[in-house]
VEXDOPA-760607 format. One record per residue (C-alpha): residue in one letter; x, y, z. Coordinates in steps of 0.001 Angstrom, whole numbers, plus 524288, in hexadecimal, padded with zeros to 5 digits. Example, Ala and Ser with C-alpha at 12.3 -4.5 7.8 and 13.67 -1.06 7.14 Angstrom:
// residues 2
A8300C7EE6C81E78S835667FBDC81BE4
***
This chain:
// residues 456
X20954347FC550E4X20DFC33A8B54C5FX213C43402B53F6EX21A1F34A4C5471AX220AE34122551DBX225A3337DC5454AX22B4F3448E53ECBX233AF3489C54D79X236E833A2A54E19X23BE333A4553FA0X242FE345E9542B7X24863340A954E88X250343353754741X2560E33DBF53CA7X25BFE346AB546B5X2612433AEC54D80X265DC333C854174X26BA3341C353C1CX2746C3417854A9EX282A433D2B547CFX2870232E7354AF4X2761B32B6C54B59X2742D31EAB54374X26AD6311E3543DDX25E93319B654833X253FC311DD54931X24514314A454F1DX23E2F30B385566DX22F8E3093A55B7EX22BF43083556A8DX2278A2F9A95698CX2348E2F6CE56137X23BD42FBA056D23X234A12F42E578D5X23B412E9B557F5FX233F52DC7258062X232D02DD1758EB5X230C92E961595E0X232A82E66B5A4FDX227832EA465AD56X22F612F5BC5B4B3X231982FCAF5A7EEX225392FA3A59F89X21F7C308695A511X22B6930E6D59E5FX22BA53095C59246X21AA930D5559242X21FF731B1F5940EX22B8731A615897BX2206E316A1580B5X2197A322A6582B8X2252732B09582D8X22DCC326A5576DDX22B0A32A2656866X236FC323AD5613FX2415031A2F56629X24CEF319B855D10X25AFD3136455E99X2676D318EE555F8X2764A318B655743X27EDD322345593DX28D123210C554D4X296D43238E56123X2A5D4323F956081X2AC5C318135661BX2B5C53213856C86X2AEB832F7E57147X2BC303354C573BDX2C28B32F9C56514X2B4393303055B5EX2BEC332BBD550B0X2BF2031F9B556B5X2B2DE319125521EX2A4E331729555B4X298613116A5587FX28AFB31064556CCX282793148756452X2753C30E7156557X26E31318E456981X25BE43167956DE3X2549A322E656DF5X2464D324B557299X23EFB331CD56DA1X234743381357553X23762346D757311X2429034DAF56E2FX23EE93594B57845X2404534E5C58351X24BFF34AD258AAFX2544C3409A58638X2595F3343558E5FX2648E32D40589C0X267163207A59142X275EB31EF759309X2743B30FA258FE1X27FCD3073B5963EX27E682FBA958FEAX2786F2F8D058206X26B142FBA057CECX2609A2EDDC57915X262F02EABC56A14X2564C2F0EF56613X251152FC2656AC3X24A712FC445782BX240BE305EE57E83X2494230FD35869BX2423A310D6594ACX24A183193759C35X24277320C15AA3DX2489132CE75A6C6X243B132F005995AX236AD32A8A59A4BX234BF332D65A4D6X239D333EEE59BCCX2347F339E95911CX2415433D4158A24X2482B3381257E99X24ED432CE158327X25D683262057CC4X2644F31A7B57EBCX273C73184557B4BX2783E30B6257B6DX2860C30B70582B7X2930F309F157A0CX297562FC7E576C1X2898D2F67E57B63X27FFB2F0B8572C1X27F462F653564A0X287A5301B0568D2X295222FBBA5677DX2A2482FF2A562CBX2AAC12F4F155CE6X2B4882F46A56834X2B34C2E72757064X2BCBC2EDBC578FEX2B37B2F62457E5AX2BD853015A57D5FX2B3D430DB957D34X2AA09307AE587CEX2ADA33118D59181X2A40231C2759924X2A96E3278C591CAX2A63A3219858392X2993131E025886BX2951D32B4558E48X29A333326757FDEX2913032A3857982X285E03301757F8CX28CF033D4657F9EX28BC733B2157249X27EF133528570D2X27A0D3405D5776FX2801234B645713BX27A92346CC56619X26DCC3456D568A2X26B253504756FEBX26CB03566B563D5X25D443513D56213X2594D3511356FF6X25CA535ED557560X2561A35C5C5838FX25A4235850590A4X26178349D758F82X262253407959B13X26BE63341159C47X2678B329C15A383X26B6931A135A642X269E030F655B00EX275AC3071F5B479X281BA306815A9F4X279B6312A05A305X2781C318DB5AD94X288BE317D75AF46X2876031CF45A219X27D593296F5A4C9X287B632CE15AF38X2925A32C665A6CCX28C8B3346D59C1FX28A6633E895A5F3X297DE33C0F5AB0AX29F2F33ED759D55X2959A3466D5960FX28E7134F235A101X2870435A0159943X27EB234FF558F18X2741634D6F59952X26BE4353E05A026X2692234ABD5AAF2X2704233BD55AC9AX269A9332C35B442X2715D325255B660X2693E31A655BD63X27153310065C538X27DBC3145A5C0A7X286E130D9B5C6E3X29771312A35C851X29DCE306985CB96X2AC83307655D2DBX2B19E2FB315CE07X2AE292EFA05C498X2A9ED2E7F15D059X2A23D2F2345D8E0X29DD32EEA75E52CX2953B2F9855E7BFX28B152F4475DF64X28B912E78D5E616X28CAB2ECF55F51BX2807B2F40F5F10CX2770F2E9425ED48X27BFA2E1C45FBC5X27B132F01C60430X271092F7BC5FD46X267BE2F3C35F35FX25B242F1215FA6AX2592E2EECF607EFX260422E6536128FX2572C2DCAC611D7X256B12DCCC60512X265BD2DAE5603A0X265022D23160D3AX25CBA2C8E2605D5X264F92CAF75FABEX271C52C6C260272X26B352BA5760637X267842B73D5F93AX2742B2B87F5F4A8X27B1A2B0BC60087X270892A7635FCA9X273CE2A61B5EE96X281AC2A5C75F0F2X281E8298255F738X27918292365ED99X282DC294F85E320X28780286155DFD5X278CC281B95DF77X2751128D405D695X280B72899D5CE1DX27B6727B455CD20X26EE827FE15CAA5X273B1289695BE95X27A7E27E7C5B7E3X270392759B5B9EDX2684927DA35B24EX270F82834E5A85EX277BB274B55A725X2849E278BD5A9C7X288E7271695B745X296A226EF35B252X299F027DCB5B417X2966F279B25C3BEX2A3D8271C65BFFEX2AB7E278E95B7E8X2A8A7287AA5BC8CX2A091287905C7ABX2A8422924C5CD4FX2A32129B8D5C48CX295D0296DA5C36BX2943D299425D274X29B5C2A64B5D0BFX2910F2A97C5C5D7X2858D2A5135CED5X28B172ADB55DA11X28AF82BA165CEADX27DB22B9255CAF4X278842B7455D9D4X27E9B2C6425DBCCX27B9E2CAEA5CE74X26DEE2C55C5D0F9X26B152D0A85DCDEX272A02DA1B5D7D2X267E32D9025CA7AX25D8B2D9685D48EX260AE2E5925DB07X263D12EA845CE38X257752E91F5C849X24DEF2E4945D017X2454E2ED415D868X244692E7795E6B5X237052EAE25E65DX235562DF045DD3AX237582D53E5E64BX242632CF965E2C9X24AAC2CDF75EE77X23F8D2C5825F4C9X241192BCEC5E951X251042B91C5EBE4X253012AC905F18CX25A0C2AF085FD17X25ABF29FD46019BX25521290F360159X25645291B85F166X25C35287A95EA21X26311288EA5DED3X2586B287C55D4AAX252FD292B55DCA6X25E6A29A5A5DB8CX261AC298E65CE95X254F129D155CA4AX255192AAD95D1A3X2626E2AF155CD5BX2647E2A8175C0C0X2571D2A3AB5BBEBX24FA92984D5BA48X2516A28C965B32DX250AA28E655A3E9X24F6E29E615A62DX255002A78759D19X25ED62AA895A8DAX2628D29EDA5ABB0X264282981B59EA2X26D1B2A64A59BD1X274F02A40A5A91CX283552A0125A76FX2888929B8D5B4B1X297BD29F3F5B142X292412AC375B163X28FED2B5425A4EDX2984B2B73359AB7X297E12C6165935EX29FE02CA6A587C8X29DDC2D41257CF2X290B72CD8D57B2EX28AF72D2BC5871CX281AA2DC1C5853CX287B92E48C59062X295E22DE8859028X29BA52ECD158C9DX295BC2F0AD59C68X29ECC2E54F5A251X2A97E2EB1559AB7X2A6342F98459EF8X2A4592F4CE5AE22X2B15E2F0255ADBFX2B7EF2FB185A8BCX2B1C4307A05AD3FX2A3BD304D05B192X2A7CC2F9195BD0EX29BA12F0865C1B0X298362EA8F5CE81X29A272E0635D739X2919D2D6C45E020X293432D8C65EEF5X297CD2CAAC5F154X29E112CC9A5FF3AX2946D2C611608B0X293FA2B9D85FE16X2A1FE2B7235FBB1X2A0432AAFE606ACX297122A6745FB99X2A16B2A5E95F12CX29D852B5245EB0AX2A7D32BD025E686X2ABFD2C9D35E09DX2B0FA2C36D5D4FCX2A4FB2BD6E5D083X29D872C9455CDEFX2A6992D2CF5C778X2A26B2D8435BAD8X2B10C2D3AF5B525X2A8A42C49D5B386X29F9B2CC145ABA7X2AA592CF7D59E9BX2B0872C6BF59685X2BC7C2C04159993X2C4E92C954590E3X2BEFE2D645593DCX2BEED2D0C85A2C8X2CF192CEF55A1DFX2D24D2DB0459B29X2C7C12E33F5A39DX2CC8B2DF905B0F7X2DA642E34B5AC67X2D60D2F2285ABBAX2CFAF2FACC5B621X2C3EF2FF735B60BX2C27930B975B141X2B8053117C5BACDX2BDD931EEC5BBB2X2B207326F35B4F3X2A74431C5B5BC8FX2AE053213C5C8DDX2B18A330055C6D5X2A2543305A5C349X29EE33297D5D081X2A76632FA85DA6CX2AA3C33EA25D3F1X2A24B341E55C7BCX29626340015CCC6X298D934A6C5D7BAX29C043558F5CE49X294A2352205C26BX28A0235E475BE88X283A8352F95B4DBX274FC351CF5BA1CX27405344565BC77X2690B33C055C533X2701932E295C910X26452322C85CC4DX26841317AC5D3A8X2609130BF25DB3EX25F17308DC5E80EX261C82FABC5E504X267A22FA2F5DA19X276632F5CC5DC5BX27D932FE675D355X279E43090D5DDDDX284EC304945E2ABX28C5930A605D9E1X285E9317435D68FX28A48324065D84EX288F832A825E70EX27C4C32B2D5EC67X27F10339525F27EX283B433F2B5E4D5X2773A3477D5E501X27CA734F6F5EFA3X289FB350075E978X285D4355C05DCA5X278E435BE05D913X279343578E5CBEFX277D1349F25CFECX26B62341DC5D607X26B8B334805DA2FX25EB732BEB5DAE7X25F5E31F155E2CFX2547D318B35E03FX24C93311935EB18X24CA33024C5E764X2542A3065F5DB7CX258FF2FBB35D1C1X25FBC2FD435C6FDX257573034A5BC47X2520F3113E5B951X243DF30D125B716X24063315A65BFF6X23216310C95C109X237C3304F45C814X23C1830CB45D352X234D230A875E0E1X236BA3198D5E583X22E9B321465D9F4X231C2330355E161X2422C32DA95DDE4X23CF232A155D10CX23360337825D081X23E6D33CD65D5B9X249AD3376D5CD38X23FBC33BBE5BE9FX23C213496F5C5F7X24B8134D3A5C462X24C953496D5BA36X242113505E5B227X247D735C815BBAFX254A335B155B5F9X24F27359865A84EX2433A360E75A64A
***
């Protein structure tokens, strides 16, 4: 049995190395491919991917800079593959930002549940997967989708079953538009938290952590905490430099220290409802009032000599081409947009709209010449407001109950505009697709039992 799994295996590669543009295929062993710390939520799945996985290997595939002009040039893909069965379905993960530098164990809900073939592709100009253009010139949604147009077409040449795309967040912008420009690959697209911002600065996301994300009393607590923070601003600033010796920036920029302080109090809840389940406890936990500084410092920064605080700049970060996920801030700002804080009730407290804009989070340079164009949202919104309604793609859209990028999803009531399309919001929802972390288990049941429907 052994001998004749090594032979299929063998097989497997030279069929994949044999496929046009394939190069740098490499196999790897499960333990080689384990992160050193598996978080507690996810530790079941990657017990089951253990059982379910044969082979893990990562290989690129070489993609035209330009899909509409091949001539052009090209690049190398990185491309992770995990083999179970080549009679299985197949789940490629429409990645949005870049893949770790080594390998890592693919744990997606979906295809552990099928027990299908699961593949990863790294997003253009991301991580190992870059052309040399600092300009960013090709980083648009239609060059991204033909890459795993292409990816797939060639594949599928070895896996002739049902495929699935699937993605959380960014990818899950990027399942949505692979079934926007290529509709007839998949057989099923299923975006979690996909978010179709209006603007660079939308205020939908923001609106919904302050109107909807929990309960009243929940948001009421939050509110408080905020007001709270807010006038503690100057001692928390004192406090920061005190520990990161830097008290003449109190002199010299204290202005933007404050403003930075005032960033990270909003980008502090709006992580929280991202990723935290209320069920934790975590709201219980925020000082509302009565704590000093030190106090202060420690739940939003971190304590004294922490890895968060010794990393904390208080003039706010600073990202260029080094960023791992610069090439987002640069695709936000021209087609993708990004939200905003809800700052109204606060702006007594010296919060404004400019403080929290993603424009603070390019470089100076790209910042100038960005803000000089338009965004180009035009596919983002004809997607949002009139593809969506008319599409005969089968697609399943998850979003979360508190997650604030439900702000910015698609409509709610789009399963009774078109057939093809279901919509899952998720009670307590955050932002994730670990499915095994959600408090109501029947929309899970019910979410896996359509699937395998639409599959099977």
């Amino acid at each position: 049995m052994i001998c004749t799994l090594l032979l299929l295996f063998s097989s497997f590669v030279q069929r994949l190395q044999a496929l046009p543009g394939v190069d740098n295929v490499q196999t790897h062993t499960y333990k080689e491919i384990l992160p050193d710390n598996i978080r507690k939520e996810r530790k079941p799945y990657y017990d089951s991917a253990r059982t379910i996985y044969t082979e893990y290997i990562s290989f690129t595939i070489e993609q035209p800079i330009d899909h509409r002009n091949p001539e052009f040039g090209t690049f190398k893909q990185r491309i992770e593959l995990q083999l179970t069965d080549l009679q299985k379905p197949v789940v490629l993960l429409t990645e949005g930002y870049h893949r770790p530098n080594k390998m890592r164990l693919l744990i997606d809900p979906i295809a552990l549940h099928l027990h299908a073939n699961t593949i990863a592709v790294e997003h253009r100009y991301f991580g190992h997967s870059k052309p040399e253009d600092k300009e960013f010139a090709y980083l648009d949604t239609y060059q991204a989708a033909a890459d795993w147009h292409r990816v797939y077409t060639l594949l599928s040449s070895i896996f002739n079953t049902p495929w699935i795309a699937t993605g959380t967040s960014k990818s899950g912008i990027s399942t949505t538009l692979f079934a926007y420009y290529f509709p007839n690959d998949m057989k099923l697209y299923v975006p979690f938290m996909a978010p179709f911002c209006e603007s660079r600065h939308d205020l939908r996301v923001g609106k919904y952590i302050t109107q909807f994300a929990g309960t009243s009393t929940q948001r009421d607590t939050i509110r408080m905490a905020k007001q709270y923070a807010l006038t503690q601003v100057p001692n928390m600033a004192k406090e920061i430099c005190k520990r990161l010796k830097c008290k003449d920036l109190l002199t010299t920029d204290s202005t933007t220290v404050y403003a930075n302080i005032r960033w990270l109090i909003f980008e502090h809840f709006f992580h929280q409802w991202s990723y935290i389940p209320v069920s934790s406890g975590w709201i219980k936990q925020v000082p509302v009032n009565q704590a000093n500084a030190k106090q202060l410092v420690d739940y939003y920064i971190g304590k004294k000599n922490s890895k968060e605080m010794k990393k904390y700049k208080p003039i706010g970060p600073q990202y260029d081409l080094s960023t791992p996920i610069y090439p987002y801030y640069i695709q936000a700002m021209r087609e993708l947009g990004h939200y905003i804080h809800d700052v109204n009730e606060f702006r007594y407290l010296g919060a404004t709209d400019e403080d929290y804009t993603i424009d603070a989070q390019v470089s100076y340079d790209d910042r100038i010449q960005l803000q000089q164009q338009e965004m180009d949202n035009r596919v983002m919104m004809d997607i949002a407001n009139h593809w969506i309604y008319n599409t005969s793609c089968r697609m399943i859209f998850v979003y979360g109950a508190n997650d604030p990028w439900t702000g910015a999803g698609i409509n709610p009531d789009i399963h009774n505009k078109n057939n093809n399309i279901t919509y899952y919001l998720i009670d307590e929802g955050i932002h994730s697709p670990y499915l095994i972390t959600y408090i109501n288990q029947k929309q899970v049941e019910e979410l896996l039992n359509e699937i395998d429907n639409i599959i099977r």
